[in-house]
N, CA, C and O atoms as a CHARMM CRD file, in Angstrom:
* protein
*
  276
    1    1 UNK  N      0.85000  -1.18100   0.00000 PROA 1      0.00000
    2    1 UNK  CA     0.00000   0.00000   0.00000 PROA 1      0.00000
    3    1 UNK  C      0.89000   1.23500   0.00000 PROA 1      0.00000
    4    1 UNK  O      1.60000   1.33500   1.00100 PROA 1      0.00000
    5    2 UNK  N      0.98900   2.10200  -0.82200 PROA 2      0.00000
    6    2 UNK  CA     1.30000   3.21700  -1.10600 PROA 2      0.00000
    7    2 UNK  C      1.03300   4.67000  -0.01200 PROA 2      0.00000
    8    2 UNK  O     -0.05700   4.98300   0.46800 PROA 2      0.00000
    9    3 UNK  N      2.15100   5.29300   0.16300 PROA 3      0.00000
   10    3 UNK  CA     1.36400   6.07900   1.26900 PROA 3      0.00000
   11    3 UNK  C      1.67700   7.36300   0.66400 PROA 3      0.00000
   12    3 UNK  O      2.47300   7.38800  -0.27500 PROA 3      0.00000
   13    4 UNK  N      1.18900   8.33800   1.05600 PROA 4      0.00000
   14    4 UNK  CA     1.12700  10.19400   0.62400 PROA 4      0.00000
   15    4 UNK  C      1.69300  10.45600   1.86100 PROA 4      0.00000
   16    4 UNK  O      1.46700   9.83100   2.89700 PROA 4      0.00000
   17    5 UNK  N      2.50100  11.48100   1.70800 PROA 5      0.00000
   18    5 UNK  CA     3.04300  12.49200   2.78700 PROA 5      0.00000
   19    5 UNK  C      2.92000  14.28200   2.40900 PROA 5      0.00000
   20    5 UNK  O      3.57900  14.93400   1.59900 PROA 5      0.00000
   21    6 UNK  N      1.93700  14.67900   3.24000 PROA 6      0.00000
   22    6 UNK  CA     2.25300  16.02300   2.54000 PROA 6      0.00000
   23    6 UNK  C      2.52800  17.23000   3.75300 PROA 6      0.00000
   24    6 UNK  O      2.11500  17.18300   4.91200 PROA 6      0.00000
   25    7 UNK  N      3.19100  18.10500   3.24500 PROA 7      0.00000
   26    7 UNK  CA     3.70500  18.61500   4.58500 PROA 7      0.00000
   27    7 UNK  C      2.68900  19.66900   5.06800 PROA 7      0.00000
   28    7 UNK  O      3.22300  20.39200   5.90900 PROA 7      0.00000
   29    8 UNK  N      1.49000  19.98200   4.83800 PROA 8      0.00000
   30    8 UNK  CA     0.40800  20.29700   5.67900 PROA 8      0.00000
   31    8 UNK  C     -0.17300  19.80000   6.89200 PROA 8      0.00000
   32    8 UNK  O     -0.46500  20.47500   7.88000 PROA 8      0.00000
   33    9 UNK  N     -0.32900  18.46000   6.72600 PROA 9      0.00000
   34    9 UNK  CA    -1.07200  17.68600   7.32100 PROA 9      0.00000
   35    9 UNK  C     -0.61900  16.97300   8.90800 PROA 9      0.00000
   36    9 UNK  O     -1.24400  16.19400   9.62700 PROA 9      0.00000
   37   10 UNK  N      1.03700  17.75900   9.10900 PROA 10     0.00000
   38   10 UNK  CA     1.22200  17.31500   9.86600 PROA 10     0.00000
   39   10 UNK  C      2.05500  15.49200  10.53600 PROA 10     0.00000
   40   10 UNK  O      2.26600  15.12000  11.69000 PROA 10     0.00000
   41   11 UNK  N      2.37200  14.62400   8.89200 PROA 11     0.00000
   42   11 UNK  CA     2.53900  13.55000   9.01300 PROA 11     0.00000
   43   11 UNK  C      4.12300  13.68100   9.15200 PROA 11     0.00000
   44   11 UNK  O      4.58700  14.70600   8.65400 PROA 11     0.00000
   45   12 UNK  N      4.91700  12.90600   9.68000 PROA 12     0.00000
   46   12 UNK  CA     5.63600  12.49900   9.87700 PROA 12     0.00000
   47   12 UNK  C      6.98600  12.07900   8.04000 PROA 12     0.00000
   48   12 UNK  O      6.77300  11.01500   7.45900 PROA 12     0.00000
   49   13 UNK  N      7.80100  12.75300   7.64300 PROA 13     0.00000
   50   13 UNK  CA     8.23600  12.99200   6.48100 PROA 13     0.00000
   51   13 UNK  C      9.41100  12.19500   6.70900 PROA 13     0.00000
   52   13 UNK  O      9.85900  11.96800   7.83300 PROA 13     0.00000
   53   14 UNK  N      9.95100  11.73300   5.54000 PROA 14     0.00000
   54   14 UNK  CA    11.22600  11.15500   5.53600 PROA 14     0.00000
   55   14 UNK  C     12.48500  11.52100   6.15500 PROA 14     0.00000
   56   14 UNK  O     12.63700  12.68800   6.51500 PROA 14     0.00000
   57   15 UNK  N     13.62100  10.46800   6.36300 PROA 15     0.00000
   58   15 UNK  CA    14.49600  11.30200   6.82000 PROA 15     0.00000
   59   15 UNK  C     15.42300  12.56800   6.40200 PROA 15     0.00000
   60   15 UNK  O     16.11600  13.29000   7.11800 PROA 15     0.00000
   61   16 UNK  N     15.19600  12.59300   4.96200 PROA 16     0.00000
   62   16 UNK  CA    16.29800  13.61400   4.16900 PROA 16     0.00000
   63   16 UNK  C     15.15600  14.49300   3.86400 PROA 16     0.00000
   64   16 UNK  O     15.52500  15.22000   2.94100 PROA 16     0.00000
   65   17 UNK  N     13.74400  14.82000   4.25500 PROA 17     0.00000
   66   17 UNK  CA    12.85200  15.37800   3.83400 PROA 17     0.00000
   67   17 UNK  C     13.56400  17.28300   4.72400 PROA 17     0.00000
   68   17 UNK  O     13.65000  18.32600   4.07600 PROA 17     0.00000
   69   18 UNK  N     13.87600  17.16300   6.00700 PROA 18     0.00000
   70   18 UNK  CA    14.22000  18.39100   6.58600 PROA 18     0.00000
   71   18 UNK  C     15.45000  19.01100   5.75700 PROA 18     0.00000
   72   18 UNK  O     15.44600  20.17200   5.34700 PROA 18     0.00000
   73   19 UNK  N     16.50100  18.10400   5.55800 PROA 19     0.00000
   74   19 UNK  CA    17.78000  18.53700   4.68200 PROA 19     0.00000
   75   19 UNK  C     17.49400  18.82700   3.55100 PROA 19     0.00000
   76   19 UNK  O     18.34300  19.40700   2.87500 PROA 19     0.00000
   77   20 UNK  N     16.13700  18.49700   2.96200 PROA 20     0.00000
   78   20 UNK  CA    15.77100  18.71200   1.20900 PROA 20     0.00000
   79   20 UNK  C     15.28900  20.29300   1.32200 PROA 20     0.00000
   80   20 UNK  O     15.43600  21.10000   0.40400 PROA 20     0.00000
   81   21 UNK  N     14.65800  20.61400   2.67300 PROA 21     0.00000
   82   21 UNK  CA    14.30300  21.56000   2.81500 PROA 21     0.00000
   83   21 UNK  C     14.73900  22.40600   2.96200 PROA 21     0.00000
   84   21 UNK  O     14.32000  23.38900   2.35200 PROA 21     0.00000
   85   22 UNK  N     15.61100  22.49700   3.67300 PROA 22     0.00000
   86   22 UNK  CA    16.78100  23.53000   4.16100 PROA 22     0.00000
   87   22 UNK  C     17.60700  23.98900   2.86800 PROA 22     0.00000
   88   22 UNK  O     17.60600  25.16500   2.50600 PROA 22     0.00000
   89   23 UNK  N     18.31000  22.98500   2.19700 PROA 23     0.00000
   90   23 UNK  CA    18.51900  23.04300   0.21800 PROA 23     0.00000
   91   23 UNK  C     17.71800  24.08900  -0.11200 PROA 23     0.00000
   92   23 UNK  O     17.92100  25.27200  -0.38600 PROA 23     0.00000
   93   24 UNK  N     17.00600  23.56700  -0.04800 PROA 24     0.00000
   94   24 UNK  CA    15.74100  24.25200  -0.75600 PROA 24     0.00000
   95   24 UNK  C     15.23900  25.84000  -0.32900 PROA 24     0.00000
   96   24 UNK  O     14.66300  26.61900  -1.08900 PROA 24     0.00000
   97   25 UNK  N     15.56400  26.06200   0.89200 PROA 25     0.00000
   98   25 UNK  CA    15.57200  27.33300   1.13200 PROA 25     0.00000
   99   25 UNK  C     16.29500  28.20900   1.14700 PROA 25     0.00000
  100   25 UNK  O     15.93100  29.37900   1.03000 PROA 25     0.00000
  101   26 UNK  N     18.15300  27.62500   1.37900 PROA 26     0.00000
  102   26 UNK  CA    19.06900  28.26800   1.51200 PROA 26     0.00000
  103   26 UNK  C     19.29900  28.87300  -0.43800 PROA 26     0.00000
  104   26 UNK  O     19.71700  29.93600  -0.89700 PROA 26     0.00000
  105   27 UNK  N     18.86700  27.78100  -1.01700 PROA 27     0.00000
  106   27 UNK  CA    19.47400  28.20600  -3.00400 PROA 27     0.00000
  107   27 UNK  C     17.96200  29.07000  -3.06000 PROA 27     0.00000
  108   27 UNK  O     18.29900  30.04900  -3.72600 PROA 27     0.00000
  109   28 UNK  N     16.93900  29.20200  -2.83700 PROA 28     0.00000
  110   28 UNK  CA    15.57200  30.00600  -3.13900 PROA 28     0.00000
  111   28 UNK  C     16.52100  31.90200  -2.37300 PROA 28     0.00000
  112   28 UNK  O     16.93900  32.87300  -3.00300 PROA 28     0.00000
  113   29 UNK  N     16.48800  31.62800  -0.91900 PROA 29     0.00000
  114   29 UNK  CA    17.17500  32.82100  -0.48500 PROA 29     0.00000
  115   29 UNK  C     18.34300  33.17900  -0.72900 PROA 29     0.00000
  116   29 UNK  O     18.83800  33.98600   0.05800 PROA 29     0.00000
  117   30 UNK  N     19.11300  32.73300  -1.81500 PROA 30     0.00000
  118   30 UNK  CA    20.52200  33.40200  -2.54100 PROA 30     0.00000
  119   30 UNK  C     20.39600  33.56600  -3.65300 PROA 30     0.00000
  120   30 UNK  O     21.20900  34.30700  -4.20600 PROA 30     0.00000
  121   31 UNK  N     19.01900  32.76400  -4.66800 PROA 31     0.00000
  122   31 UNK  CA    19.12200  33.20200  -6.06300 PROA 31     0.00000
  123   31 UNK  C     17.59500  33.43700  -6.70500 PROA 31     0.00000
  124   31 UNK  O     17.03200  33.25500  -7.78500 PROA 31     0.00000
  125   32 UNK  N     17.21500  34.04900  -5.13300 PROA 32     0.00000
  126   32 UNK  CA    15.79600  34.28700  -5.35700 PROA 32     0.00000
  127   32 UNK  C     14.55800  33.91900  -5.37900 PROA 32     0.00000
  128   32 UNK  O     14.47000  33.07200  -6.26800 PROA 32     0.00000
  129   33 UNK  N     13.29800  34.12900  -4.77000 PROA 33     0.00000
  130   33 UNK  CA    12.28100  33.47000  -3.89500 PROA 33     0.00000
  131   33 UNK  C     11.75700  32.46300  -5.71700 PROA 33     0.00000
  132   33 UNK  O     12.28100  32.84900  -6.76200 PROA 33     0.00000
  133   34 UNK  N     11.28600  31.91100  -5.72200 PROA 34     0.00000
  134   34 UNK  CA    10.62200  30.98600  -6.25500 PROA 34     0.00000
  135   34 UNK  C     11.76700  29.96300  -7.53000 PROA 34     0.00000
  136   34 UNK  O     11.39700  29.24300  -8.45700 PROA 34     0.00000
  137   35 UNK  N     13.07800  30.27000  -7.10400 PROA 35     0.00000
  138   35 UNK  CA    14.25000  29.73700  -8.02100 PROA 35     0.00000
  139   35 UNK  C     14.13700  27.95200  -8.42200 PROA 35     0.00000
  140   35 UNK  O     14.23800  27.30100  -9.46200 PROA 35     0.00000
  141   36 UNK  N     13.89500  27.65500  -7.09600 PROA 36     0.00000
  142   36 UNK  CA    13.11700  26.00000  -7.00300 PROA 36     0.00000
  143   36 UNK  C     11.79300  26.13400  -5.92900 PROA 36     0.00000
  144   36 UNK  O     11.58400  26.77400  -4.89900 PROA 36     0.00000
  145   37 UNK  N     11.03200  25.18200  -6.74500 PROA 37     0.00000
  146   37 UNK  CA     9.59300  24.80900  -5.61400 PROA 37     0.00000
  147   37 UNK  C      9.39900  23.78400  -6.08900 PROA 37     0.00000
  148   37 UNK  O     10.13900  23.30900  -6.95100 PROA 37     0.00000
  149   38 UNK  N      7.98300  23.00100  -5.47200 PROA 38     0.00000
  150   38 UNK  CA     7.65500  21.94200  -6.17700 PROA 38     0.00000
  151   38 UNK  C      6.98600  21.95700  -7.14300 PROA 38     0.00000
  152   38 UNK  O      6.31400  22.97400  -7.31600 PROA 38     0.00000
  153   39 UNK  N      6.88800  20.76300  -8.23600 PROA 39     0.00000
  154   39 UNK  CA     5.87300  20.56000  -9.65600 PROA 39     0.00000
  155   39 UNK  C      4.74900  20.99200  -8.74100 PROA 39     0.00000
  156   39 UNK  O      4.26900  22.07400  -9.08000 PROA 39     0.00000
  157   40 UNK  N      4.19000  20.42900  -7.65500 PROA 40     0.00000
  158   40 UNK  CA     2.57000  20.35000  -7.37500 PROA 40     0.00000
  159   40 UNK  C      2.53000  21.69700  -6.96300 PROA 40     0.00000
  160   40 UNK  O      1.71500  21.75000  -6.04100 PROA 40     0.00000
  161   41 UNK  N      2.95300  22.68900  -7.16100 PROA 41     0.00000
  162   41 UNK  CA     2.88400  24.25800  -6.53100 PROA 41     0.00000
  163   41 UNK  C      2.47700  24.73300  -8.06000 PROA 41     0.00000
  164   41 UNK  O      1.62900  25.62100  -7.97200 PROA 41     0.00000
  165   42 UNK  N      2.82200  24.41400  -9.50300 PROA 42     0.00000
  166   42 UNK  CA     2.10100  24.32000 -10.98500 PROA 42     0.00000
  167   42 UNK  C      3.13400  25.93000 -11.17800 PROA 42     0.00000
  168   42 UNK  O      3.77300  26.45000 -10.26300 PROA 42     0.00000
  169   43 UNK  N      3.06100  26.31600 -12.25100 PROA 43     0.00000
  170   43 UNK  CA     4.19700  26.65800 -13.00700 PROA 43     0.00000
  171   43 UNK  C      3.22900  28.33500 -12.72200 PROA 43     0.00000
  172   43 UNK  O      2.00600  28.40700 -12.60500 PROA 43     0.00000
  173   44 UNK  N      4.37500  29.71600 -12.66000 PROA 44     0.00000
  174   44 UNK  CA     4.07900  30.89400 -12.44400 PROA 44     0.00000
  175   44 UNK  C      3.40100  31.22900 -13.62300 PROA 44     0.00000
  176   44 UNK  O      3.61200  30.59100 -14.65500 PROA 44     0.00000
  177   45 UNK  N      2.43600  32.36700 -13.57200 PROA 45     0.00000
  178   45 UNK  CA     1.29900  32.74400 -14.74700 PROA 45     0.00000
  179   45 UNK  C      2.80700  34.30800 -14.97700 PROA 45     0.00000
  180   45 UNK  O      3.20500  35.24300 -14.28300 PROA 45     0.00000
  181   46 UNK  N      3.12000  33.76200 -16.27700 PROA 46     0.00000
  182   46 UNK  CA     3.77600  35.59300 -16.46100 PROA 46     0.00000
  183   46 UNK  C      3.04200  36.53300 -17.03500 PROA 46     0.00000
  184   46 UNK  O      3.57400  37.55300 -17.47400 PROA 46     0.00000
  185   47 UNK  N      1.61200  36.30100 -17.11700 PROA 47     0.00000
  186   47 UNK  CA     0.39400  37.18700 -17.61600 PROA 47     0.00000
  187   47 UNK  C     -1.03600  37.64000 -17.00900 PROA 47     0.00000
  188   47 UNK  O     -1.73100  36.62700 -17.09100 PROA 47     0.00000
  189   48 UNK  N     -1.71400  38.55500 -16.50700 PROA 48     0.00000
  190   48 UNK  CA    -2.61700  38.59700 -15.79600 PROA 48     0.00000
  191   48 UNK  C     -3.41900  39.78700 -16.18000 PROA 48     0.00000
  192   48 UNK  O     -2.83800  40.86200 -16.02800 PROA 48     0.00000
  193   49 UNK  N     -4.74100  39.82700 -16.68600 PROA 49     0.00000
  194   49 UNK  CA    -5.54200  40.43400 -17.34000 PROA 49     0.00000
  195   49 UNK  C     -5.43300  42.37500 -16.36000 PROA 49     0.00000
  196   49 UNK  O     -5.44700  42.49700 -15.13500 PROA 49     0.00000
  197   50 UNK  N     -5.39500  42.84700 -16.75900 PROA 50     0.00000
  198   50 UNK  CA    -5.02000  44.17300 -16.90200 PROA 50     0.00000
  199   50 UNK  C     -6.50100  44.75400 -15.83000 PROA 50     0.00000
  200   50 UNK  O     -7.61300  44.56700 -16.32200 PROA 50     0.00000
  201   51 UNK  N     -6.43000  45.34400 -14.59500 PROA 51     0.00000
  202   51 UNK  CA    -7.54200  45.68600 -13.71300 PROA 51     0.00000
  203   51 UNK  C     -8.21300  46.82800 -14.26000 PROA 51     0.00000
  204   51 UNK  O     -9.42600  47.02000 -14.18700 PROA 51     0.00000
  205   52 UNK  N     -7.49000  47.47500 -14.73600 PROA 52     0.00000
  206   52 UNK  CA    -7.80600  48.77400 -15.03700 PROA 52     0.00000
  207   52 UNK  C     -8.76200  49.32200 -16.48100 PROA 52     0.00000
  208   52 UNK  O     -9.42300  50.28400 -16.87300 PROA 52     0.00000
  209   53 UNK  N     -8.28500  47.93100 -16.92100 PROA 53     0.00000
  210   53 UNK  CA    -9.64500  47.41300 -18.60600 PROA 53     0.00000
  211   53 UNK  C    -10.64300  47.12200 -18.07900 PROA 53     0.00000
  212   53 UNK  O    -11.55200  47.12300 -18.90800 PROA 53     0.00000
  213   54 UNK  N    -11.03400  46.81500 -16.92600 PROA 54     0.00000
  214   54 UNK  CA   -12.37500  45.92300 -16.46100 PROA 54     0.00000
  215   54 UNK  C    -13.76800  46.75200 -16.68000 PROA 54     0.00000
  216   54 UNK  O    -13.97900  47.89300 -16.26700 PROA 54     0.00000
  217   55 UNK  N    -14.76100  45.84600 -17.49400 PROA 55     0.00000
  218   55 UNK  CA   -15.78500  46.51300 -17.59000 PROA 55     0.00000
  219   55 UNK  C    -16.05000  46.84000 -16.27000 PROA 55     0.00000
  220   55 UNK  O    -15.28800  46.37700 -15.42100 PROA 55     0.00000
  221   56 UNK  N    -17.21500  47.72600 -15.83200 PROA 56     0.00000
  222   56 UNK  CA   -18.13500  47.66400 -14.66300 PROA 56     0.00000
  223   56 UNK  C    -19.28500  46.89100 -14.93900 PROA 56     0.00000
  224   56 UNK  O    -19.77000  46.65700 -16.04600 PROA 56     0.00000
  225   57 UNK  N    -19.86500  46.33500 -13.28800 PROA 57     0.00000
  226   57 UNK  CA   -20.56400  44.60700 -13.39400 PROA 57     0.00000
  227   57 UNK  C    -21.72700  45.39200 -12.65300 PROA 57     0.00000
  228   57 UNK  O    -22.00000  45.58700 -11.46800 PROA 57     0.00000
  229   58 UNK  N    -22.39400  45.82400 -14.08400 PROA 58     0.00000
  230   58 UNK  CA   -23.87700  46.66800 -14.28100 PROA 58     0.00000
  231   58 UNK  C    -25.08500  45.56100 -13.27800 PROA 58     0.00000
  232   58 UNK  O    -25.98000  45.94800 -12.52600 PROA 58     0.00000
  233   59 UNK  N    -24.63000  43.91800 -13.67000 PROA 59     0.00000
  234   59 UNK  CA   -25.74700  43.22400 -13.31000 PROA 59     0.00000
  235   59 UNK  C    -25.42800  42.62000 -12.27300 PROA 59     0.00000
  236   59 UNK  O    -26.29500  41.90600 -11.77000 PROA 59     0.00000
  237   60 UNK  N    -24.03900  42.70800 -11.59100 PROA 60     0.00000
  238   60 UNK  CA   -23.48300  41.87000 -10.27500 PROA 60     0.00000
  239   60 UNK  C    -23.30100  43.05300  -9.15100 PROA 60     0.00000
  240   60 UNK  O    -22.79100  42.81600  -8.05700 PROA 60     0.00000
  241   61 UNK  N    -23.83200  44.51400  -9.58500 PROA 61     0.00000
  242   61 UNK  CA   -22.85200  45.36400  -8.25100 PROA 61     0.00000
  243   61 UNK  C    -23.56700  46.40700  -8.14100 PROA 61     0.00000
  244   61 UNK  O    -23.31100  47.50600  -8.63300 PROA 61     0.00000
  245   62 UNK  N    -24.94100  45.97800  -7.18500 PROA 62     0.00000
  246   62 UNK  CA   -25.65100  47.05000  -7.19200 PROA 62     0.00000
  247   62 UNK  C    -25.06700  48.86200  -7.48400 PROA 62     0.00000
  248   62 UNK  O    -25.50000  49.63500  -8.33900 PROA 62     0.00000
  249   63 UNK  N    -24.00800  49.11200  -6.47700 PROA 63     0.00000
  250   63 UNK  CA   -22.78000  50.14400  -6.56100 PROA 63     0.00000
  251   63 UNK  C    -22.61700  50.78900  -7.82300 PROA 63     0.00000
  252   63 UNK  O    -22.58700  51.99600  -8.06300 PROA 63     0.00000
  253   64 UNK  N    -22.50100  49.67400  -8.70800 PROA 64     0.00000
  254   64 UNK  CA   -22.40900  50.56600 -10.30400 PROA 64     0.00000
  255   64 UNK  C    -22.76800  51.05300 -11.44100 PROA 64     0.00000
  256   64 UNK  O    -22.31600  51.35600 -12.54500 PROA 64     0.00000
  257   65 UNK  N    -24.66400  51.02000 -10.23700 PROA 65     0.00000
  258   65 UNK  CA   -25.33700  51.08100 -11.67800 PROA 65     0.00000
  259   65 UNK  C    -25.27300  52.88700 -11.59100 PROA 65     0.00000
  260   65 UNK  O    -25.20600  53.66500 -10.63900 PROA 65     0.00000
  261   66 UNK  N    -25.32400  53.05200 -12.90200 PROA 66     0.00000
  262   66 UNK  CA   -25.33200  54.79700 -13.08300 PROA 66     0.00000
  263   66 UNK  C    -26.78600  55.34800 -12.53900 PROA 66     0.00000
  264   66 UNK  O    -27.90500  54.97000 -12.88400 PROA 66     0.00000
  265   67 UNK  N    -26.37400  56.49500 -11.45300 PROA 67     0.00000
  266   67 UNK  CA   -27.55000  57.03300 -11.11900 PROA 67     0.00000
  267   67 UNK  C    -28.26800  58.15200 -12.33200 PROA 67     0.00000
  268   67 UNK  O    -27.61300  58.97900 -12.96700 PROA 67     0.00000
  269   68 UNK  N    -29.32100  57.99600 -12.41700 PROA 68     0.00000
  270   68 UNK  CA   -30.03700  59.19400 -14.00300 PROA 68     0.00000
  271   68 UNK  C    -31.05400  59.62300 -12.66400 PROA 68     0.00000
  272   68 UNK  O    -31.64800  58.94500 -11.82600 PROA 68     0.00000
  273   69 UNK  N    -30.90700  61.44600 -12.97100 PROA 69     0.00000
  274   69 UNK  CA   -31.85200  62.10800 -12.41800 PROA 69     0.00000
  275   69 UNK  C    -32.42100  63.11400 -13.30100 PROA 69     0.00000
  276   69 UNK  O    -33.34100  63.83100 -12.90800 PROA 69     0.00000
């Protein structure tokens, strides 16, 4: 039987799991925060839709509907 270890949860991790870590933090804090992480953390977005294009949400925000007097 196959077991999962994930380091949220509190379980008990291998023995080279603290030394992988420490690696892992000392090369991130000398050549910069995200230099290594894990695959399951999924790959950085270098693109993100622009806030300042955003329609206004006429039918979601009471707030924006235009007042007419």
């Amino acid at each position: 039987v196959a077991q999962s270890h994930h380091l949220n949860n509190g379980s008990r991790l291998g023995a080279g799991s603290e030394k992988l870590m420490e690696v892992l933090d000392q090369l991130n804090a000398k050549d910069g925060k995200g230099t290594l992480y894990f695959a399951g953390q999924g790959i950085p977005q270098q693109w993100a839709m622009k806030r300042e294009m955003l329609s206004l949400r006429y039918t979601t925000r009471y707030s924006d509907l235009l007042l007419v007097k």
